[in-house]
MARTOR-802852 format. One record per residue (C-alpha): residue in three letters; z, x, y. Coordinates in steps of 0.05 Angstrom, whole numbers, plus 5000, padded with zeros to 4 digits. Each point is the difference from the previous one (the first is absolute). Layout:
BEGIN
AlaZXY
...
//
This chain:
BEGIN
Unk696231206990
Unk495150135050
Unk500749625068
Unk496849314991
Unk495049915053
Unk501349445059
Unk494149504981
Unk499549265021
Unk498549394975
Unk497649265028
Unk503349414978
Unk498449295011
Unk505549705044
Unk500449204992
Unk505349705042
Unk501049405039
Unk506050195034
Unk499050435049
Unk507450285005
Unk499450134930
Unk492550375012
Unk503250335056
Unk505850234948
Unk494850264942
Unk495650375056
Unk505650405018
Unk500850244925
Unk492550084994
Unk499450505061
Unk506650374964
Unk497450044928
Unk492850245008
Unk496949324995
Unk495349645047
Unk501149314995
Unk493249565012
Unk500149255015
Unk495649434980
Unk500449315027
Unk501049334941
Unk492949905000
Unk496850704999
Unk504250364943
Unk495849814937
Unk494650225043
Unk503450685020
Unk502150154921
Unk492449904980
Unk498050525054
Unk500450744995
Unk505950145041
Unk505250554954
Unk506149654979
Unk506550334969
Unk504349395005
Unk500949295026
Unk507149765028
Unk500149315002
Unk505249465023
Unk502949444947
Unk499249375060
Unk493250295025
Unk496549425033
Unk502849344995
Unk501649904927
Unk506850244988
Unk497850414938
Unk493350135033
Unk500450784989
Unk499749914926
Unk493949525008
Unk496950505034
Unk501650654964
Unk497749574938
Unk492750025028
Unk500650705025
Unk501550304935
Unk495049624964
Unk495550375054
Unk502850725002
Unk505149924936
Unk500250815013
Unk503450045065
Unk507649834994
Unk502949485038
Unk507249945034
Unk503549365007
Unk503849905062
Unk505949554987
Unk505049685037
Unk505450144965
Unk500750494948
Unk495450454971
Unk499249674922
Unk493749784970
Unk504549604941
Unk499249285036
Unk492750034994
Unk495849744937
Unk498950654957
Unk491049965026
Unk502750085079
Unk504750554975
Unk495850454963
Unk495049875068
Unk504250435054
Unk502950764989
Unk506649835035
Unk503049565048
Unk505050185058
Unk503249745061
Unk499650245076
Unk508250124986
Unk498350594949
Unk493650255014
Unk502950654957
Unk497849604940
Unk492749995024
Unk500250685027
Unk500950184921
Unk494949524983
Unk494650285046
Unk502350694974
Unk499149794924
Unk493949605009
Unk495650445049
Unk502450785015
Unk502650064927
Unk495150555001
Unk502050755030
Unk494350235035
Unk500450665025
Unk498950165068
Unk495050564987
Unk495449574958
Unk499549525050
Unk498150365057
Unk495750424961
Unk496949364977
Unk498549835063
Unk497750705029
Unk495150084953
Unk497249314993
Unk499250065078
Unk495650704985
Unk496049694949
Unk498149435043
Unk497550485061
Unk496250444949
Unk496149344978
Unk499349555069
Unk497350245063
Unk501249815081
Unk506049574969
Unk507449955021
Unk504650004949
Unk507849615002
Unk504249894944
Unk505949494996
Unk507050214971
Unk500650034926
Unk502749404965
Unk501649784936
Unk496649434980
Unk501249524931
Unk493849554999
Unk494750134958
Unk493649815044
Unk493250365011
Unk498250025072
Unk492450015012
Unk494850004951
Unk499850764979
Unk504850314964
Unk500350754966
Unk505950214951
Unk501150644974
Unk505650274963
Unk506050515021
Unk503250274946
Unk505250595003
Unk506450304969
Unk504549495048
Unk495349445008
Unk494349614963
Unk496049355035
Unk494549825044
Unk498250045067
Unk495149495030
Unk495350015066
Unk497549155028
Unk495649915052
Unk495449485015
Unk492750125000
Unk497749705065
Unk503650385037
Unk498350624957
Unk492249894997
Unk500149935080
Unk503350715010
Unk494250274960
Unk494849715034
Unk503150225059
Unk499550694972
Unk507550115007
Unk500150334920
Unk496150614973
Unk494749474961
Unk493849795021
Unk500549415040
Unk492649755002
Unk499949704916
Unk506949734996
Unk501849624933
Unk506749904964
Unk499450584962
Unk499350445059
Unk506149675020
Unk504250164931
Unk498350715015
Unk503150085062
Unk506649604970
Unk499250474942
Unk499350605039
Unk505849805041
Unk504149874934
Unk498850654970
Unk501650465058
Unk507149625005
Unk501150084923
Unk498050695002
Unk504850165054
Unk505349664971
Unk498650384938
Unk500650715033
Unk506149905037
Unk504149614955
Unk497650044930
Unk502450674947
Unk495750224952
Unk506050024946
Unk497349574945
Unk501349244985
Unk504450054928
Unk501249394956
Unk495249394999
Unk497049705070
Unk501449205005
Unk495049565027
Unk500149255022
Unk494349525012
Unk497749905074
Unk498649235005
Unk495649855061
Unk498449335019
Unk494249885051
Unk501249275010
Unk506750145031
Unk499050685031
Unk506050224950
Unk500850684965
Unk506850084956
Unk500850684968
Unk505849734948
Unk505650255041
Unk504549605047
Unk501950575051
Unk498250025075
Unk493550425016
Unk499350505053
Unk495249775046
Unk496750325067
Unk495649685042
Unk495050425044
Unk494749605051
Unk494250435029
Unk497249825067
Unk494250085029
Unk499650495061
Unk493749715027
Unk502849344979
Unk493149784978
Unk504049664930
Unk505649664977
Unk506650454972
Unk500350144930
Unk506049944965
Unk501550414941
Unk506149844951
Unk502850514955
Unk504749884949
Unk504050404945
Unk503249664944
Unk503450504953
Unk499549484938
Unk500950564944
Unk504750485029
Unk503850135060
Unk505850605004
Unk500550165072
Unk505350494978
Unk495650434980
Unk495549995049
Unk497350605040
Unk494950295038
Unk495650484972
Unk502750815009
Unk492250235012
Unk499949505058
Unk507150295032
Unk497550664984
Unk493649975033
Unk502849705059
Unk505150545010
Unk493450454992
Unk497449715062
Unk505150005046
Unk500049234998
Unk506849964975
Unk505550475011
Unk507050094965
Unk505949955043
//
Protein backbone atom coordinates (compact mmCIF):
# COMPACT_ATOMS: atom_id res chain seq x y z
CA UNK A 1 0.00 0.00 0.00
CA UNK A 2 1.21 3.29 -0.74
CA UNK A 3 2.16 5.61 2.25
CA UNK A 4 -1.12 7.23 3.48
CA UNK A 5 -0.58 10.85 3.53
CA UNK A 6 -0.49 12.89 7.11
CA UNK A 7 -3.82 15.01 6.69
CA UNK A 8 -5.81 16.66 9.54
CA UNK A 9 -9.00 17.07 10.63
CA UNK A 10 -11.12 19.63 13.09
CA UNK A 11 -13.28 18.36 15.56
CA UNK A 12 -15.69 20.04 17.76
CA UNK A 13 -14.40 19.78 21.35
CA UNK A 14 -17.41 20.23 24.03
CA UNK A 15 -16.19 19.92 27.52
CA UNK A 16 -16.93 21.45 30.72
CA UNK A 17 -14.14 20.09 32.57
CA UNK A 18 -11.29 21.57 31.87
CA UNK A 19 -8.90 18.68 33.17
CA UNK A 20 -10.72 16.52 31.04
CA UNK A 21 -10.38 19.29 27.87
CA UNK A 22 -6.91 19.52 28.92
CA UNK A 23 -6.78 15.49 28.65
CA UNK A 24 -8.54 15.31 24.97
CA UNK A 25 -6.26 18.29 23.68
CA UNK A 26 -3.33 16.35 24.33
CA UNK A 27 -4.72 13.44 22.09
CA UNK A 28 -5.91 15.92 19.51
CA UNK A 29 -2.33 17.52 18.96
CA UNK A 30 -1.05 13.55 18.85
CA UNK A 31 -3.61 12.19 16.32
CA UNK A 32 -3.77 14.86 13.61
CA UNK A 33 -6.82 16.54 14.90
CA UNK A 34 -7.36 20.19 15.82
CA UNK A 35 -9.78 20.38 18.38
CA UNK A 36 -12.07 23.74 18.21
CA UNK A 37 -14.22 24.98 21.10
CA UNK A 38 -17.56 26.60 21.34
CA UNK A 39 -19.06 28.05 24.42
CA UNK A 40 -23.11 26.51 25.67
CA UNK A 41 -24.62 29.25 23.93
CA UNK A 42 -22.76 29.65 20.59
CA UNK A 43 -22.62 25.88 19.30
CA UNK A 44 -25.94 25.66 17.34
CA UNK A 45 -24.76 28.79 16.00
CA UNK A 46 -21.20 27.39 15.12
CA UNK A 47 -22.83 23.96 13.44
CA UNK A 48 -25.03 26.23 11.15
CA UNK A 49 -21.89 28.12 10.00
CA UNK A 50 -19.37 27.04 7.43
CA UNK A 51 -16.61 26.00 9.59
CA UNK A 52 -15.26 22.03 8.22
CA UNK A 53 -16.10 19.47 10.73
CA UNK A 54 -14.82 15.70 10.79
CA UNK A 55 -16.04 14.97 14.23
CA UNK A 56 -17.58 16.23 17.48
CA UNK A 57 -16.32 14.72 21.00
CA UNK A 58 -18.66 15.51 23.43
CA UNK A 59 -18.93 14.90 27.25
CA UNK A 60 -22.03 12.77 28.86
CA UNK A 61 -22.52 15.63 32.12
CA UNK A 62 -21.84 18.66 29.71
CA UNK A 63 -23.43 21.59 31.38
CA UNK A 64 -25.44 21.11 34.38
CA UNK A 65 -27.78 18.33 33.55
CA UNK A 66 -26.18 15.17 34.41
CA UNK A 67 -27.08 13.56 31.05
CA UNK A 68 -26.74 16.95 29.35
CA UNK A 69 -24.29 15.59 26.60
CA UNK A 70 -26.98 13.45 25.17
CA UNK A 71 -29.44 16.47 25.21
CA UNK A 72 -27.14 18.19 23.35
CA UNK A 73 -25.76 15.72 20.81
CA UNK A 74 -29.57 15.07 20.22
CA UNK A 75 -29.89 18.62 18.67
CA UNK A 76 -26.54 18.47 16.98
CA UNK A 77 -27.28 15.50 14.95
CA UNK A 78 -30.63 16.62 14.00
CA UNK A 79 -28.36 19.59 12.65
CA UNK A 80 -25.29 17.87 11.02
CA UNK A 81 -26.73 14.02 11.38
CA UNK A 82 -23.46 13.47 8.96
CA UNK A 83 -20.70 14.24 11.23
CA UNK A 84 -20.23 11.44 13.89
CA UNK A 85 -20.31 12.12 17.37
CA UNK A 86 -18.23 10.62 20.43
CA UNK A 87 -19.67 10.24 23.76
CA UNK A 88 -17.43 10.90 26.60
CA UNK A 89 -18.36 8.79 29.55
CA UNK A 90 -17.50 8.51 32.92
CA UNK A 91 -17.18 5.24 33.23
CA UNK A 92 -16.98 2.79 30.60
CA UNK A 93 -17.11 3.06 27.10
CA UNK A 94 -20.85 1.22 26.27
CA UNK A 95 -23.65 2.85 24.53
CA UNK A 96 -26.12 -0.25 25.88
CA UNK A 97 -27.64 1.94 28.92
CA UNK A 98 -28.99 4.45 26.55
CA UNK A 99 -32.60 4.24 24.82
CA UNK A 100 -31.87 2.57 21.36
CA UNK A 101 -32.71 6.77 19.44
CA UNK A 102 -29.47 8.22 21.66
CA UNK A 103 -27.54 5.12 20.61
CA UNK A 104 -27.85 5.01 17.04
CA UNK A 105 -27.02 9.14 17.53
CA UNK A 106 -23.11 8.86 18.49
CA UNK A 107 -20.30 6.61 16.48
CA UNK A 108 -18.68 5.47 19.80
CA UNK A 109 -18.18 6.35 23.22
CA UNK A 110 -14.88 6.16 25.34
CA UNK A 111 -13.33 7.19 28.51
CA UNK A 112 -10.16 9.50 29.25
CA UNK A 113 -8.78 5.91 30.89
CA UNK A 114 -8.62 4.28 27.28
CA UNK A 115 -8.39 6.82 24.90
CA UNK A 116 -7.00 3.67 22.55
CA UNK A 117 -10.65 3.03 21.95
CA UNK A 118 -11.16 6.49 20.40
CA UNK A 119 -7.93 6.53 18.72
CA UNK A 120 -9.62 3.49 16.62
CA UNK A 121 -12.71 5.35 16.41
CA UNK A 122 -11.17 8.50 14.87
CA UNK A 123 -9.20 6.07 12.64
CA UNK A 124 -12.48 4.20 11.39
CA UNK A 125 -14.65 7.21 11.20
CA UNK A 126 -12.32 9.91 9.51
CA UNK A 127 -8.71 8.64 7.88
CA UNK A 128 -10.35 5.30 6.77
CA UNK A 129 -9.22 6.53 3.52
CA UNK A 130 -5.34 5.99 2.22
CA UNK A 131 -4.40 8.91 0.53
CA UNK A 132 -1.22 8.86 -1.04
CA UNK A 133 1.26 11.29 -0.41
CA UNK A 134 1.97 12.11 -4.06
CA UNK A 135 -1.66 12.94 -4.86
CA UNK A 136 -1.82 15.21 -2.25
CA UNK A 137 0.92 17.35 -2.78
CA UNK A 138 0.42 17.24 -6.31
CA UNK A 139 -3.06 18.36 -5.59
CA UNK A 140 -1.94 21.12 -4.02
CA UNK A 141 1.03 22.14 -6.44
CA UNK A 142 -1.02 22.34 -9.17
CA UNK A 143 -4.10 23.90 -7.79
CA UNK A 144 -1.57 26.64 -6.47
CA UNK A 145 -0.34 27.00 -10.47
CA UNK A 146 -3.72 27.21 -11.72
CA UNK A 147 -4.69 29.89 -9.36
CA UNK A 148 -1.49 32.22 -10.40
CA UNK A 149 -2.19 31.55 -14.13
CA UNK A 150 -5.86 32.98 -13.49
CA UNK A 151 -5.37 35.95 -10.64
CA UNK A 152 -3.03 38.69 -10.82
CA UNK A 153 -0.92 41.03 -8.06
CA UNK A 154 -2.38 38.31 -5.52
CA UNK A 155 -0.65 36.27 -2.76
CA UNK A 156 -1.49 32.93 -2.52
CA UNK A 157 -1.47 30.54 1.11
CA UNK A 158 -2.89 27.34 1.45
CA UNK A 159 -3.77 25.59 4.85
CA UNK A 160 -2.79 21.84 5.52
CA UNK A 161 -4.90 19.23 3.96
CA UNK A 162 -7.61 17.77 6.00
CA UNK A 163 -10.14 15.36 5.78
CA UNK A 164 -13.35 16.59 6.34
CA UNK A 165 -17.00 14.51 6.78
CA UNK A 166 -19.67 17.23 6.46
CA UNK A 167 -21.41 17.68 3.55
CA UNK A 168 -21.78 21.66 3.32
CA UNK A 169 -21.33 24.15 0.35
CA UNK A 170 -19.29 27.10 1.35
CA UNK A 171 -20.19 30.27 -0.60
CA UNK A 172 -22.60 30.64 -3.16
CA UNK A 173 -20.64 29.21 -6.30
CA UNK A 174 -19.92 25.97 -6.79
CA UNK A 175 -18.31 23.97 -10.00
CA UNK A 176 -18.12 20.01 -10.09
CA UNK A 177 -16.51 18.06 -12.56
CA UNK A 178 -15.76 14.53 -12.66
CA UNK A 179 -12.29 12.42 -12.19
CA UNK A 180 -12.54 9.22 -13.35
CA UNK A 181 -9.47 6.74 -13.80
CA UNK A 182 -8.31 3.09 -13.65
CA UNK A 183 -7.83 3.47 -9.54
CA UNK A 184 -10.34 6.08 -8.83
CA UNK A 185 -13.83 7.47 -9.96
CA UNK A 186 -15.66 10.75 -8.14
CA UNK A 187 -15.84 14.37 -8.15
CA UNK A 188 -13.89 17.15 -7.33
CA UNK A 189 -15.56 20.45 -6.32
CA UNK A 190 -14.24 24.28 -6.29
CA UNK A 191 -16.74 27.01 -3.47
CA UNK A 192 -16.18 30.38 -3.30
CA UNK A 193 -18.32 33.13 -2.54
CA UNK A 194 -19.13 35.70 -5.08
CA UNK A 195 -18.54 38.96 -3.27
CA UNK A 196 -15.40 38.40 -2.70
CA UNK A 197 -14.90 36.98 -6.26
CA UNK A 198 -16.67 39.88 -8.21
CA UNK A 199 -14.38 42.47 -6.17
CA UNK A 200 -11.04 40.81 -7.43
CA UNK A 201 -12.34 41.36 -10.92
CA UNK A 202 -13.18 44.72 -10.66
CA UNK A 203 -10.01 45.20 -9.20
CA UNK A 204 -8.58 43.74 -12.35
CA UNK A 205 -6.70 41.09 -10.40
CA UNK A 206 -8.06 38.14 -13.28
CA UNK A 207 -7.46 38.07 -17.06
CA UNK A 208 -11.43 39.35 -17.65
CA UNK A 209 -12.55 42.53 -18.28
CA UNK A 210 -13.27 44.25 -15.22
CA UNK A 211 -15.33 47.34 -16.46
CA UNK A 212 -19.03 45.01 -17.38
CA UNK A 213 -18.93 42.64 -14.53
CA UNK A 214 -22.08 40.24 -14.18
CA UNK A 215 -22.42 36.69 -12.69
CA UNK A 216 -21.69 35.13 -15.67
CA UNK A 217 -18.40 36.76 -16.05
CA UNK A 218 -17.90 35.52 -12.75
CA UNK A 219 -18.78 31.60 -13.61
CA UNK A 220 -16.16 31.94 -16.18
CA UNK A 221 -13.40 32.67 -14.20
CA UNK A 222 -14.61 29.70 -11.56
CA UNK A 223 -14.91 27.64 -14.67
CA UNK A 224 -11.74 28.49 -16.09
CA UNK A 225 -10.14 27.87 -12.77
CA UNK A 226 -11.97 24.37 -12.63
CA UNK A 227 -10.84 23.19 -15.85
CA UNK A 228 -7.15 23.93 -15.69
CA UNK A 229 -7.11 21.86 -12.21
CA UNK A 230 -9.08 18.95 -13.87
CA UNK A 231 -6.92 19.02 -16.77
CA UNK A 232 -3.87 18.76 -14.69
CA UNK A 233 -5.06 16.24 -12.67
CA UNK A 234 -5.92 14.37 -15.74
CA UNK A 235 -2.31 14.45 -17.22
CA UNK A 236 -0.47 13.49 -14.33
CA UNK A 237 -2.52 10.95 -12.78
CA UNK A 238 -5.04 9.58 -15.17
CA UNK A 239 -3.96 6.28 -17.92
CA UNK A 240 -5.42 6.10 -20.99
CA UNK A 241 -6.04 2.12 -20.53
CA UNK A 242 -9.72 1.86 -21.04
CA UNK A 243 -12.63 1.68 -18.44
CA UNK A 244 -13.96 -2.29 -18.92
CA UNK A 245 -17.28 -3.50 -17.45
CA UNK A 246 -20.28 -1.04 -16.77
CA UNK A 247 -19.63 2.59 -15.07
CA UNK A 248 -22.04 3.10 -11.81
CA UNK A 249 -23.57 6.27 -11.17
CA UNK A 250 -25.46 7.74 -8.09
CA UNK A 251 -27.74 10.75 -7.85
CA UNK A 252 -26.12 14.07 -6.57
CA UNK A 253 -28.88 15.59 -4.22
CA UNK A 254 -28.21 19.32 -3.62
CA UNK A 255 -30.25 21.22 -1.37
CA UNK A 256 -30.04 25.13 -1.51
CA UNK A 257 -32.06 25.82 1.54
CA UNK A 258 -29.47 24.15 3.70
CA UNK A 259 -26.29 24.77 1.75
CA UNK A 260 -26.09 20.75 1.67
CA UNK A 261 -24.69 18.60 -1.22
CA UNK A 262 -24.62 14.58 -0.49
CA UNK A 263 -23.12 12.53 -3.27
CA UNK A 264 -24.74 9.03 -1.85
CA UNK A 265 -21.62 8.02 -0.13
CA UNK A 266 -20.77 8.24 3.59
CA UNK A 267 -16.85 8.58 3.31
CA UNK A 268 -14.69 11.62 4.38
CA UNK A 269 -13.82 14.07 1.41
CA UNK A 270 -10.55 15.51 0.67
CA UNK A 271 -10.72 18.94 1.07
CA UNK A 272 -8.05 21.97 0.54
CA UNK A 273 -8.60 25.30 1.25
CA UNK A 274 -6.59 28.09 -0.68
CA UNK A 275 -7.27 32.08 0.28
CA UNK A 276 -5.85 34.73 -2.22
CA UNK A 277 -4.86 38.09 -0.92
CA UNK A 278 -4.61 41.04 -2.25
CA UNK A 279 -1.05 42.63 -2.67
CA UNK A 280 -2.31 46.13 -2.95
CA UNK A 281 -4.79 45.16 -0.32
CA UNK A 282 -7.40 47.23 -2.08
CA UNK A 283 -10.14 43.87 -1.31
CA UNK A 284 -11.10 41.45 1.00
CA UNK A 285 -9.28 37.65 0.75
CA UNK A 286 -10.96 35.13 -1.22
CA UNK A 287 -11.24 31.84 -0.01
CA UNK A 288 -11.42 28.98 -2.32
CA UNK A 289 -12.47 25.33 -1.07
CA UNK A 290 -11.64 22.32 -2.95
CA UNK A 291 -12.87 19.08 -2.30
CA UNK A 292 -12.54 15.42 -3.76
CA UNK A 293 -14.93 12.78 -2.92
CA UNK A 294 -14.11 9.52 -4.65
CA UNK A 295 -17.95 8.27 -4.42
CA UNK A 296 -17.62 5.55 -7.28
CA UNK A 297 -14.21 4.25 -6.95
CA UNK A 298 -11.22 4.60 -4.91
CA UNK A 299 -8.02 1.94 -5.21
CA UNK A 300 -5.12 3.88 -4.01
CA UNK A 301 -3.21 0.69 -4.64
CA UNK A 302 -3.08 1.22 -7.81
CA UNK A 303 -2.34 4.45 -8.05
CA UNK A 304 0.58 6.05 -9.96
CA UNK A 305 1.91 8.85 -11.61
CA UNK A 306 1.96 9.05 -15.14
CA UNK A 307 5.52 7.52 -16.91
CA UNK A 308 5.38 10.51 -19.68
CA UNK A 309 5.44 12.93 -16.72
CA UNK A 310 8.70 11.00 -14.96
CA UNK A 311 10.05 10.73 -18.28
CA UNK A 312 9.89 14.18 -19.33
CA UNK A 313 11.16 15.32 -16.16
CA UNK A 314 14.25 13.18 -16.32
CA UNK A 315 14.46 14.90 -19.96
CA UNK A 316 14.96 18.11 -18.34
CA UNK A 317 17.25 17.74 -15.83
CA UNK A 318 14.52 18.49 -13.24
CA UNK A 319 14.73 15.21 -11.68
CA UNK A 320 17.64 13.04 -11.45
CA UNK A 321 18.09 9.23 -10.52
CA UNK A 322 20.25 8.45 -7.68
Amino acid sequence: MTEAARLISKVLVLESQSDSAAHIKAFCEDNQLVGLTARPDDVMAVLRSNVDLGAVFIAEHHGEHTQGGVLLARLIHGIRPELPIFLRREHGSQLSDLSDSDQAIFRGAFTLKDMGRLRKLINASLFSLVYPVALVRGVAEFTRHSLESQFKGVEITADAPYIVRDRLIYGELLSLIPLESDWCRGYMMLQTAEQPLVDFVRQDKTHIDSGATNFRDINNVLGELTNLIWGAFKNRYTSQEAFTGHLTQVPIIVNHAHRYISFGSDDPQLCFKYTLHDAEGDSPPLSIYQRFVFNLNWSPERFKENEALVNNLLGSGALELF
